[in-house]
C-alpha positions, 0 to 999 in steps of 0.5 A: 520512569519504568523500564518498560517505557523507552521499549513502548516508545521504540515499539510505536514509533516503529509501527509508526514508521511502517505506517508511513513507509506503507502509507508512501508506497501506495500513494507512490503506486496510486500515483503512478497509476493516475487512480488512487483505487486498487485494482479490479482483482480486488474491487471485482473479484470474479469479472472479466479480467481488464483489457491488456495495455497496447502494446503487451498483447502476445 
């Protein structure tokens, strides 16, 4: 076994666990939004802005 292995190893099994981590977050967030699609800054970017909730207008 080289030296190098155990350092791949650790280095994917890191990445593999950001993944996760990244992967869990926007399925938290999904899910809290009751849509797994993001949001219309990123789909229309340039529209009209979305209505404000009821309740936030100032």
């Amino acid at each position: 076994m080289s030296q190098g292995f155990p350092l791949l190893i650790l280095a994917l099994g890191t990445l593999g666990g950001v993944w996760f981590l990244a992967a869990a977050a926007r399925k938290q967030v999904a899910d809290a939004k009751g849509s797994p699609e993001r949001s219309s800054l990123i789909h229309h970017h340039g529209d009209a802005p979305r209505p404000n909730m009821p309740g936030t207008e100032h």
